[in-house]
C-alpha positions in Angstrom: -49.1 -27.2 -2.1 -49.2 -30.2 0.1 -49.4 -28.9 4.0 -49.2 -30.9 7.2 -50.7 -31.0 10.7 -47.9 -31.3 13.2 -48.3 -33.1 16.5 -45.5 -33.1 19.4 -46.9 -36.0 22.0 -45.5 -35.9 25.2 -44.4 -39.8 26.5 -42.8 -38.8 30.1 -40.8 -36.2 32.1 -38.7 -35.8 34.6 -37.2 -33.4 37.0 -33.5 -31.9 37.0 -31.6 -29.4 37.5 -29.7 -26.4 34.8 -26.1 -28.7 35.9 -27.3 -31.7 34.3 -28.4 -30.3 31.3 -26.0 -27.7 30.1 -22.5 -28.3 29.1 -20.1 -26.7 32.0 -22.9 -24.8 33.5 -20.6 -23.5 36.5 -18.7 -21.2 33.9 -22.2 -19.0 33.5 -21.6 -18.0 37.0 -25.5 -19.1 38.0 -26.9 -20.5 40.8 -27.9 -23.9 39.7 -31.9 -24.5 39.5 -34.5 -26.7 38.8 -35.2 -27.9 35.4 -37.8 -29.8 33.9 -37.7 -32.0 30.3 -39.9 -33.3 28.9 -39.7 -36.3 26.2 -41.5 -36.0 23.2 -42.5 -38.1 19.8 -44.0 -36.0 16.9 -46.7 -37.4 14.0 -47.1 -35.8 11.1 -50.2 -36.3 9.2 -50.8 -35.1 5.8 -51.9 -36.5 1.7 -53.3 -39.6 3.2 -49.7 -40.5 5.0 -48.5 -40.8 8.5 -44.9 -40.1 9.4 -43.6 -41.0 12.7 -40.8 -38.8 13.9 -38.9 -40.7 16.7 -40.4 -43.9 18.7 -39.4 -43.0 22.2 -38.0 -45.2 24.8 -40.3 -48.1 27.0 -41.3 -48.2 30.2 -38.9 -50.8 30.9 -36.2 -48.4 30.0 -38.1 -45.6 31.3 -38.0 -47.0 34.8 -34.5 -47.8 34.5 -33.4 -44.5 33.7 -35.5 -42.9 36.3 -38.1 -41.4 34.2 -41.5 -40.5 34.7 -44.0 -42.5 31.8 -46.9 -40.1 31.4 -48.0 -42.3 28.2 -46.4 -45.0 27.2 -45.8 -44.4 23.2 -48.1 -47.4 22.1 -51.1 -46.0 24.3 -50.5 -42.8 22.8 -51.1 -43.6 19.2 -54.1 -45.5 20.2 -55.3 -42.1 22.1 -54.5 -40.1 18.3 -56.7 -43.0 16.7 -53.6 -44.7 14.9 -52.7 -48.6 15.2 -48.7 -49.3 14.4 -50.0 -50.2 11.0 -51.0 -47.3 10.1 -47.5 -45.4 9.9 -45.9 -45.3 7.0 -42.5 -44.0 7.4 -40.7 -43.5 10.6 -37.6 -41.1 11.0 -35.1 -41.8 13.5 -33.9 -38.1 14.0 -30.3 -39.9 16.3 -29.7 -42.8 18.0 -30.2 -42.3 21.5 -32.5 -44.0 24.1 -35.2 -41.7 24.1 -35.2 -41.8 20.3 -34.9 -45.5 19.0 -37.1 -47.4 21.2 -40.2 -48.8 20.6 -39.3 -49.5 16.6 -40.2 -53.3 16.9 -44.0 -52.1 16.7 -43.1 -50.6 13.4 -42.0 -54.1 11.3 -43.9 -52.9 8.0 -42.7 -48.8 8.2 -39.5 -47.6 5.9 -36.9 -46.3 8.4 -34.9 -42.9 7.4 -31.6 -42.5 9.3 -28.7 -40.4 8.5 -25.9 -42.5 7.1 -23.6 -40.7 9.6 -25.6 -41.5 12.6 -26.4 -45.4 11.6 -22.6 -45.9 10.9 -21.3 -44.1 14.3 -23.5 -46.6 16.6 -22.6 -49.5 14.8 -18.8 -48.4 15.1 -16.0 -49.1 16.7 -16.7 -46.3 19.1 -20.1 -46.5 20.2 -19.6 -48.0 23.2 -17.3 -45.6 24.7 -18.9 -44.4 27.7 -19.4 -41.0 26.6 -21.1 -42.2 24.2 -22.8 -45.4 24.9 -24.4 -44.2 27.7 -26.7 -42.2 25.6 -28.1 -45.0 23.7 -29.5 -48.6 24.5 -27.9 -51.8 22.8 -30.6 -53.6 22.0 -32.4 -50.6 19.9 -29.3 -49.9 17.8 -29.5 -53.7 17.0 -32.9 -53.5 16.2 -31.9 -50.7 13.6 -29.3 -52.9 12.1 -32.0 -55.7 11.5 -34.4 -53.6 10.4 -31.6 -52.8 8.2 -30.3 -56.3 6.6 -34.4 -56.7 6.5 -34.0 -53.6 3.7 -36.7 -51.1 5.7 -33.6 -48.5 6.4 -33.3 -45.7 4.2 -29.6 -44.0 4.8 -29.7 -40.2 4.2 -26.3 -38.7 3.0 -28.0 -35.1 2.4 -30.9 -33.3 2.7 -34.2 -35.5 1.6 -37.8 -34.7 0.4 -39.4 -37.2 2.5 -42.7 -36.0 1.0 -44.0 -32.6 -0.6 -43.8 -30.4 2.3 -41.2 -32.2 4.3 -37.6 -31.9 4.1 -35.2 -33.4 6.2 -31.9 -32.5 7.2 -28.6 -33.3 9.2 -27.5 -30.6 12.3 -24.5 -31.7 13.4 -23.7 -31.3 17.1 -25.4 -33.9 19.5 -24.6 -36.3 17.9 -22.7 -37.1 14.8 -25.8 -37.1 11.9 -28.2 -35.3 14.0 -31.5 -34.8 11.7 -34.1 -31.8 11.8 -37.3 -31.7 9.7 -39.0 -28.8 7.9 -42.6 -29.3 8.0 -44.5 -26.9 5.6 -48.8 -26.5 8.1 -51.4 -24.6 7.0 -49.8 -21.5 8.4 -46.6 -21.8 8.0 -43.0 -23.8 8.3 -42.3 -25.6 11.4 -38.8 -26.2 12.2 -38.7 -29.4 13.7 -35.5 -29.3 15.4 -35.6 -32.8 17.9 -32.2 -32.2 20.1 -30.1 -30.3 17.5 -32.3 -27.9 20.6 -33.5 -29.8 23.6 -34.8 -26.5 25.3 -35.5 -23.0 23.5 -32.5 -21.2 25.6 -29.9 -23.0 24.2 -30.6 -21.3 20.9 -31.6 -17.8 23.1 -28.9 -17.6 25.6 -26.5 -19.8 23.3 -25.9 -22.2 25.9 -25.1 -26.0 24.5 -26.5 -29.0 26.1 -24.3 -31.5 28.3 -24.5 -34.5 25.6 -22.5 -33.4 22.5 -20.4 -35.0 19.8 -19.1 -32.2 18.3 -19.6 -28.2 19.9 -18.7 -26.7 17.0 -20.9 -27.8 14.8 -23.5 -27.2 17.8 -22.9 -24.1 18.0 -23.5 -23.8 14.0 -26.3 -25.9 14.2 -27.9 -23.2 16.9 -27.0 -20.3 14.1 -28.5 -21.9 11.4 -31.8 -23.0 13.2 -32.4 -19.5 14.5 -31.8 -18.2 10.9 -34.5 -20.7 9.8 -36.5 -19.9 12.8 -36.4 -16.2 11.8 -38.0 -16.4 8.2 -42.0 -15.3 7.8 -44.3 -17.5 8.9 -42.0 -20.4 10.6 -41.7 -21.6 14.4 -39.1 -23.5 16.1 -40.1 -26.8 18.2 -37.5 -27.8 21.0 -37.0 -31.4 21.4 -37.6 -31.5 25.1 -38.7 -28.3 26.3 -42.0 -28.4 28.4 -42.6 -24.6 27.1 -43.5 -26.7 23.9 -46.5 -27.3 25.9 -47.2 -23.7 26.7 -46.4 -22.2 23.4 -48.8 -24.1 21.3 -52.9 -25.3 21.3 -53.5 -28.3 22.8 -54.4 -31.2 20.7 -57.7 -31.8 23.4 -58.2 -28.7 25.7 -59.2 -31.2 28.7 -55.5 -32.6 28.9 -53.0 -29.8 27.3 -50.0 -32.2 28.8 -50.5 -34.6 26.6 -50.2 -33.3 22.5 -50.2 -29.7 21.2 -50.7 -28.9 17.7 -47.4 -27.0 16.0 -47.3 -24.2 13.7 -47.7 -20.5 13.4 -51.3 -20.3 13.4 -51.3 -22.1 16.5 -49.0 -20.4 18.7 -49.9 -19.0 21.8 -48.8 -15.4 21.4 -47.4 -14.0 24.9 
């Protein structure tokens, strides 16, 4: 049985607060408080392949939006010894900022995007505020090029990217939300990119502010914990910084940067 090693990198961060994250927050009757997230990129590495999960955003855009870069997503595959040439695949999990940028570097990688999720930001409603200003222009165009260029694989159900990983859509954030299942050496990892942002969403069933459809968020939270649940199998938020906490660190002398995902290395409390 083919297994993986599963690597969450951390790009940048920022500082906010519970309001700004969670859908009506005041109707939890809470004190607001601070909140941080964290933004991640994963690499999975396995049977002589490298799969990049999610590109990030620049530090152009970075700067923009008011983000802290704590490694720019180029330097950070340098630091993990990989050269853009050396990823094979790269799955686009949605469409927003923090997701799609960065794909230029990739001009010889197959792209796998829901069908769903391609089609919505090249719609007719995209643009709509509450919408468009989750995402950046110029990356959803560089999808659709990549595209007419043939690199874009459009997933209409779940897909075997690879023995060992399986890919599927959460609906919620956004319309054709994708999650992987990565099969380690120890286990499953449920690689759940912002069908859950932070860990409490899914614990205190609590939805985050950016959402395309609640009810299938709310589904999505069900059927993640369910998956989460099963022998041997841990759930890794999208931008939670416990991420860091909960699992080893890829190199002990800078635990912010990359952990190493999966049961057997999970920090038990």
């Amino acid at each position: 049985m083919s297994s993986w090693e599963v690597l969450a990198v951390r790009f940048a961060t920022r500082q906010t607060v519970a309001s700004q994250v969670y859908l009506n927050y005041h109707v939890y009757g809470e004190p607001d408080r601070p909140l941080g997230m964290d933004y991640f990129f994963w690499v999975l590495r396995g049977s002589g392949r490298t799969v990049l999960v999610d590109t990030g955003f620049t530090p152009a855009v970075g700067e923009r939006r008011g983000r802290t870069m704590t490694c720019p997503v180029p330097q950070a595959l340098s630091r993990l010894g990989l050269a853009p040439a050396d990823i094979d695949q790269v799955v686009i999990t949605h469409a927003h900022y923090d997701h799609t940028g960065n794909v230029s570097l990739f001009p010889h990688a197959e792209i796998l995007i829901s069908a769903r999720e391609l089609d919505f930001w090249t719609g007719p409603y995209a643009e709509r505020v509450q919408f468009g200003h989750s995402a950046e222009r110029p990356d959803i165009l560089g999808l659709v090029e990549a595209d007419r260029e043939g690199r874009v694989t459009r997933l209409t159900g779940p897909h075997q990217l690879a023995p060992g990983i399986e890919l599927r859509e959460v609906g919620g954030h956004t319309p054709g939300q994708l999650v992987a299942l990565v099969r380690t050496e120890g286990g499953t990892v449920v690689l759940a990119s912002d069908a859950v942002h932070y860990y409490e969403e899914i614990e205190l069933g609590r939805p985050f502010l950016v959402v395309a459809d609640l009810e299938a968020m709310y589904r999505g939270f069900d059927d993640l914990a369910a998956l989460a649940a099963e022998p041997d199998t841990v759930l890794l938020a999208g931008h939670d910084p416990l991420v860091l906490e909960r699992f080893e660190p890829l190199d002990p002398t800078d635990p912010g940067f990359a952990v190493v995902v999966g049961p057997h290395t999970e920090r038990k409390s």
